[in-house]
MIPALUM-275395 format. One record per residue (C-alpha): residue number from 1; residue in one letter; x, y, z. Coordinates in Angstrom, 2 decimals, padded with zeros to 5 digits, m for minus. Layout:
SITE,NUM,a,X,Y,Z;
...
//
This chain:
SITE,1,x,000.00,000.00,000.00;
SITE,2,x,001.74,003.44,m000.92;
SITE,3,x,001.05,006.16,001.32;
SITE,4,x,000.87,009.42,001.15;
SITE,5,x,004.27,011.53,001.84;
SITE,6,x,002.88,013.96,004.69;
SITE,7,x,001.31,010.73,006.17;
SITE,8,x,004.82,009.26,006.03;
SITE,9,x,006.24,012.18,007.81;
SITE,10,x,003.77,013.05,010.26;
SITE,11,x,004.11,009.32,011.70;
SITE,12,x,007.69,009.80,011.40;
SITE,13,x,007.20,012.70,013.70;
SITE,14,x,005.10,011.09,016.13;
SITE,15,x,006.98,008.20,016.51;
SITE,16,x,010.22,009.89,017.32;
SITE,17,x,008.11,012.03,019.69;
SITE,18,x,007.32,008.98,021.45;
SITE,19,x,010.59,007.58,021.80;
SITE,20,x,012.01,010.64,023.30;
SITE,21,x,008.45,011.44,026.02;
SITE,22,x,007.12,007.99,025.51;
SITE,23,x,003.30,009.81,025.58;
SITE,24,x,001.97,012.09,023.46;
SITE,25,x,m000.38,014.66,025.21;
SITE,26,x,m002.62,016.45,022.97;
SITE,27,x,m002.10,019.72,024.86;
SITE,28,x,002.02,019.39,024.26;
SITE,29,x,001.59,018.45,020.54;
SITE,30,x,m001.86,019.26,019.50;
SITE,31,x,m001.15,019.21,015.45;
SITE,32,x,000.62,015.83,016.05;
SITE,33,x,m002.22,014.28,018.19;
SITE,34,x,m004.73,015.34,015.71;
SITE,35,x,m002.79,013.62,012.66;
SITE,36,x,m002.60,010.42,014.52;
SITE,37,x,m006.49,010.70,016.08;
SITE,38,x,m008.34,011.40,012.74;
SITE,39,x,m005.86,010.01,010.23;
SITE,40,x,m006.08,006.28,009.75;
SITE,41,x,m002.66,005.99,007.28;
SITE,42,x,m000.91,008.08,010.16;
SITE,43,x,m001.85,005.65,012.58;
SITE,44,x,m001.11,002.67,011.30;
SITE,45,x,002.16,004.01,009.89;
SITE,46,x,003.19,005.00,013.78;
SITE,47,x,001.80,001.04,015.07;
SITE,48,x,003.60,m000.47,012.00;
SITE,49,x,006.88,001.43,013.48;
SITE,50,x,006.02,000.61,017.10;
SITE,51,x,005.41,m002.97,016.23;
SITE,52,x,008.89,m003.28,014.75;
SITE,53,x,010.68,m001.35,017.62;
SITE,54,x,009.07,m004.38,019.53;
SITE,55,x,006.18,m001.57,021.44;
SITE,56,x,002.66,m001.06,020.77;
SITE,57,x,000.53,002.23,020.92;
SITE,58,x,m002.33,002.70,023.45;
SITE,59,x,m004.22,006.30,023.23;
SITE,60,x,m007.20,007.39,025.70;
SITE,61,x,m007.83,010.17,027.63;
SITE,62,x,m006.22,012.79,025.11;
SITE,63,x,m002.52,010.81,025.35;
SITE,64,x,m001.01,008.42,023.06;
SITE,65,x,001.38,006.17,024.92;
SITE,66,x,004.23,004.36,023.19;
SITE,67,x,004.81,001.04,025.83;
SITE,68,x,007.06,m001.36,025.61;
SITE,69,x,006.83,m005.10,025.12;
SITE,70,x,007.69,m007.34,028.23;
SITE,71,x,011.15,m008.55,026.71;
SITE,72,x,011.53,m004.88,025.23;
SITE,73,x,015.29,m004.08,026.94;
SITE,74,x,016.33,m001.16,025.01;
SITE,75,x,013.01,001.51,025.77;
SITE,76,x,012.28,m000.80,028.48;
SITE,77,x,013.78,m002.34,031.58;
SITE,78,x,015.38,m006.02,032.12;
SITE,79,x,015.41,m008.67,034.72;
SITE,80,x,018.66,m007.68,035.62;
SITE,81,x,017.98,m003.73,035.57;
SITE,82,x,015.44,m004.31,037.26;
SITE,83,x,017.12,m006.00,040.16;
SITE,84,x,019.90,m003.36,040.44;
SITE,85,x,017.53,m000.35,040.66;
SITE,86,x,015.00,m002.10,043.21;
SITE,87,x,016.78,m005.01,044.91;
SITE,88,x,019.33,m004.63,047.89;
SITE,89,x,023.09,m005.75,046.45;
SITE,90,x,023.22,m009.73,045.69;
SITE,91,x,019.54,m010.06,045.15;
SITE,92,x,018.44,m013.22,044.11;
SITE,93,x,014.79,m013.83,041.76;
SITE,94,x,013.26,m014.15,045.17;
SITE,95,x,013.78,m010.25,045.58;
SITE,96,x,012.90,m009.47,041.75;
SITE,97,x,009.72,m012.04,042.42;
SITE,98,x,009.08,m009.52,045.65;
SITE,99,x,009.47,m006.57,043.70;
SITE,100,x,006.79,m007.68,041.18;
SITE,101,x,004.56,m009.09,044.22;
SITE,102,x,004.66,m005.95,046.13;
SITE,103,x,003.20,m004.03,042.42;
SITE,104,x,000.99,m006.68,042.02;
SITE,105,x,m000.40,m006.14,045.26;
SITE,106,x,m000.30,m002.11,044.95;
SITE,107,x,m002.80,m002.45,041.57;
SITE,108,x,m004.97,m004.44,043.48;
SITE,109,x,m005.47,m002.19,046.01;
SITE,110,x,m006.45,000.96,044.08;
SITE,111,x,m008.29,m001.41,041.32;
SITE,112,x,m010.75,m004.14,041.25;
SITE,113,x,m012.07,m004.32,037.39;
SITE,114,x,m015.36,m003.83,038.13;
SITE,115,x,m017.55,m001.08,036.38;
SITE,116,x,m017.10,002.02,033.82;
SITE,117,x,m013.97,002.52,036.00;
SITE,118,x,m011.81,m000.01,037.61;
SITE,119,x,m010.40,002.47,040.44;
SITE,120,x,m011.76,001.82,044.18;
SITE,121,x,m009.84,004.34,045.93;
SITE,122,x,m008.06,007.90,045.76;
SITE,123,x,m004.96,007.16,048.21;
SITE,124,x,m003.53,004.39,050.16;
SITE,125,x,m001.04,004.94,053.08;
SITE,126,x,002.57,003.21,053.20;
SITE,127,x,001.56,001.52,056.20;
SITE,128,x,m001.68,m000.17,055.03;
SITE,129,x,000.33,m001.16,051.93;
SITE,130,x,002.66,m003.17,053.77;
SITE,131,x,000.46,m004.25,056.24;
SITE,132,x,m001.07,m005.73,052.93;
SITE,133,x,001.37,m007.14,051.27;
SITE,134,x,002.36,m008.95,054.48;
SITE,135,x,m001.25,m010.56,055.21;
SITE,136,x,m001.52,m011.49,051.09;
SITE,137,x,002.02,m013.47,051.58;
SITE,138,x,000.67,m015.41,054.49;
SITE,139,x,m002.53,m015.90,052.92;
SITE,140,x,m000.47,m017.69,049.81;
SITE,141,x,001.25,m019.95,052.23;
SITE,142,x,m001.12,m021.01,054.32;
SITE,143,x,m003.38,m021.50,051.07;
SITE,144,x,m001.15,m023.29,048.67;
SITE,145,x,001.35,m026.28,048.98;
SITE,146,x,004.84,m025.88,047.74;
SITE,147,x,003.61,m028.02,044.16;
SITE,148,x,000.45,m025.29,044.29;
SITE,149,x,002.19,m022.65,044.22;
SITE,150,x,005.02,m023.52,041.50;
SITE,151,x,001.99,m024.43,039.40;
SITE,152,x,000.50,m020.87,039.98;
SITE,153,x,003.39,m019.22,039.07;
SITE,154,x,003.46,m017.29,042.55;
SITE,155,x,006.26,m018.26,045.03;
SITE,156,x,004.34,m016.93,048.06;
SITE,157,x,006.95,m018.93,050.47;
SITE,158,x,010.10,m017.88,048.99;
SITE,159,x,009.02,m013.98,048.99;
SITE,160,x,008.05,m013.96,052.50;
SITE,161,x,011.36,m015.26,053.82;
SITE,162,x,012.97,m012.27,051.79;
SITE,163,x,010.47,m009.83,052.88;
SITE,164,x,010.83,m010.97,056.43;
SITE,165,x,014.59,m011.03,056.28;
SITE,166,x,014.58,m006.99,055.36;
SITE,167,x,015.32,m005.30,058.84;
SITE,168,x,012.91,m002.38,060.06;
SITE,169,x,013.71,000.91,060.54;
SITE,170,x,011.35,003.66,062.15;
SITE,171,x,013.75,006.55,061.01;
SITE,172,x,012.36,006.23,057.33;
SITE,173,x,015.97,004.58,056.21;
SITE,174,x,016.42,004.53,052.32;
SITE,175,x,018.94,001.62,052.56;
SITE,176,x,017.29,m001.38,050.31;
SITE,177,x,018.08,m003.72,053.23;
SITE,178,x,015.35,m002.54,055.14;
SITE,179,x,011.36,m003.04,054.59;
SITE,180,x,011.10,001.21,054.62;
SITE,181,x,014.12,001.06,051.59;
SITE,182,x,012.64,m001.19,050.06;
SITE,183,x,009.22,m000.16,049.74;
SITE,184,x,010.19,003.50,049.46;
SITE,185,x,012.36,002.73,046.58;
SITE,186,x,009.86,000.68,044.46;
SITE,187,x,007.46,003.74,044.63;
SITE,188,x,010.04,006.62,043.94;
SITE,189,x,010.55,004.11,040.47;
SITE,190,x,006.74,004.17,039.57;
SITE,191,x,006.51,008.07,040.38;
SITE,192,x,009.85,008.49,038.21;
SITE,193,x,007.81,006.40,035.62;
SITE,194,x,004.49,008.65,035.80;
SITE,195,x,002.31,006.06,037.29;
SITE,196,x,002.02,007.24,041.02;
SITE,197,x,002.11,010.38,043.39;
SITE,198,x,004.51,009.25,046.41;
SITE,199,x,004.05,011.62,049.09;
SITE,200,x,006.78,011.01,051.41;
SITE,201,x,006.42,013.38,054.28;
SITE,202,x,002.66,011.79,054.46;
SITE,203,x,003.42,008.58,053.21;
SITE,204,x,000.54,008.75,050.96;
SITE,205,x,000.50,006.80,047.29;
SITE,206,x,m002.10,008.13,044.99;
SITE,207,x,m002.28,007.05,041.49;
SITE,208,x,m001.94,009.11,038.72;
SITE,209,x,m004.27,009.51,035.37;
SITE,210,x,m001.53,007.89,033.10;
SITE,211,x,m001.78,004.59,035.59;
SITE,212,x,m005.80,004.74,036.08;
SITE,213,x,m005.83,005.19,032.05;
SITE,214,x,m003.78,001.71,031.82;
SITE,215,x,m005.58,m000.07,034.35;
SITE,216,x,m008.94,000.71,032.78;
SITE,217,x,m008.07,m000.59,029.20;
SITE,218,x,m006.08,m003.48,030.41;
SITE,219,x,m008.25,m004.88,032.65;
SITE,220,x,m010.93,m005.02,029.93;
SITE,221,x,m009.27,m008.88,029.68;
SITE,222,x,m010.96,m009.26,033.03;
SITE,223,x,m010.34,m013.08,032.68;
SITE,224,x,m006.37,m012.21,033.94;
SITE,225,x,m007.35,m010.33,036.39;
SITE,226,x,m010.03,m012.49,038.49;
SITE,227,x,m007.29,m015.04,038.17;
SITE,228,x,m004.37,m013.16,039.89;
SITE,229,x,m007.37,m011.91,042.70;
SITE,230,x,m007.83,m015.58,043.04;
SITE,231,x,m004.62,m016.36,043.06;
SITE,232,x,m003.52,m014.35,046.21;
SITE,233,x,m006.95,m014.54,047.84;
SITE,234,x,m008.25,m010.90,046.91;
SITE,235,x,m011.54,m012.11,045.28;
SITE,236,x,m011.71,m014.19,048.89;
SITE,237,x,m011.40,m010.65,051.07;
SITE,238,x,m013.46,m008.68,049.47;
SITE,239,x,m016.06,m011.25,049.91;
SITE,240,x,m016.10,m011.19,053.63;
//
């Protein structure tokens, strides 16, 4: 299919746009956003490019988002990136596995899939997080068998020896060996991302409009999410 050359160009544009801000807000680029919202060659000249740089193209909410695949290492991050910027020095995939759990467990607090919206909640505190994330990892062991939980994919017993292992520390510590490290430094990564508000001197997480925007178009495959509630018990507490 030839296109036509300003089509060529103006998806040329966009794309690089997205590369360098990875989202597109039609306030910051108005001529841009309207090329790629009413012209269909545009579009699928900027998904053809995304598709090849291994990304696809989301837009809602008057944003186009370039995101990275899951095995996307160059605009994206890596196992092993992953476990240098979050993990405590020598980390093991138990800490990485924590790191994912503790996320896991943030999303399901703020969202349940139900409705026009799939946001419950403006704010959780830092304390009811991890008061959270510490009942959910019992939960999982005292649910599942050691078989159960390989089979599930969720190692509830190996991330709740390294969770427990982290020391605590009132005075707010950054250090990655403790559980206030830890934590903190998982949410400074999601605000540096765009995804939450982190205020520290309340210890208050609110989500932001990029992450609410995500969560309500991904969790139209509602069939993955009712199976990771299930999974660590959610759909169970929010029955009683």
């Amino acid at each position: 299919m030839a296109y036509q050359t300003d089509a060529v160009k103006n998806a040329q544009k966009i794309f690089y746009y997205l590369l360098e801000h990875h989202e597109l807000r039609e306030e910051n680029a108005p001529a841009l956003y309207k090329a790629y919202i009413e012209q269909n060659e545009v579009q699928e000249l900027v998904k053809s490019q995304a598709n090849i740089a291994d990304c696809s193209i989301a837009a809602y909410s008057g944003v186009i988002y370039l995101i990275p695949n899951e095995d996307n290492y160059f605009l994206g991050y890596s196992k092993g990136q992953m476990k240098k910027e979050l993990c405590r020095s020598g980390a093991t995939d138990k800490d990485y596995y924590l790191v994912q759990f503790v996320i896991l467990v943030l999303l399901l607090e703020f969202y349940d899939g139900q409705g026009s919206s799939s946001k419950t909640r403006d704010f959780i505190l830092l304390g009811e997080l991890q008061n959270s994330i510490t009942d959910r990892l019992n939960e999982g062991v005292a649910r599942y068998s050691e078989d159960e939980q390989s089979q599930n994919g969720m190692a509830f017993t190996a991330m709740r020896e390294v969770y427990e292992s982290l020391k605590s520390d009132e005075k707010s510590s950054r250090k990655k060996t403790t559980k206030e490290g830890f934590m903190s430094g998982i949410l400074r990564f999601l605000q540096e991302q765009g995804l939450i508000d982190y205020i520290e001197q309340d210890e208050m997480i609110k989500t932001t409009r990029k992450l609410d925007n995500f969560m309500d178009w991904e969790l139209l495959n509602k069939n993955k999410f009712y199976r990771i509630q299930k999974i660590i018990g959610a759909e169970k507490n929010e029955q009683n």
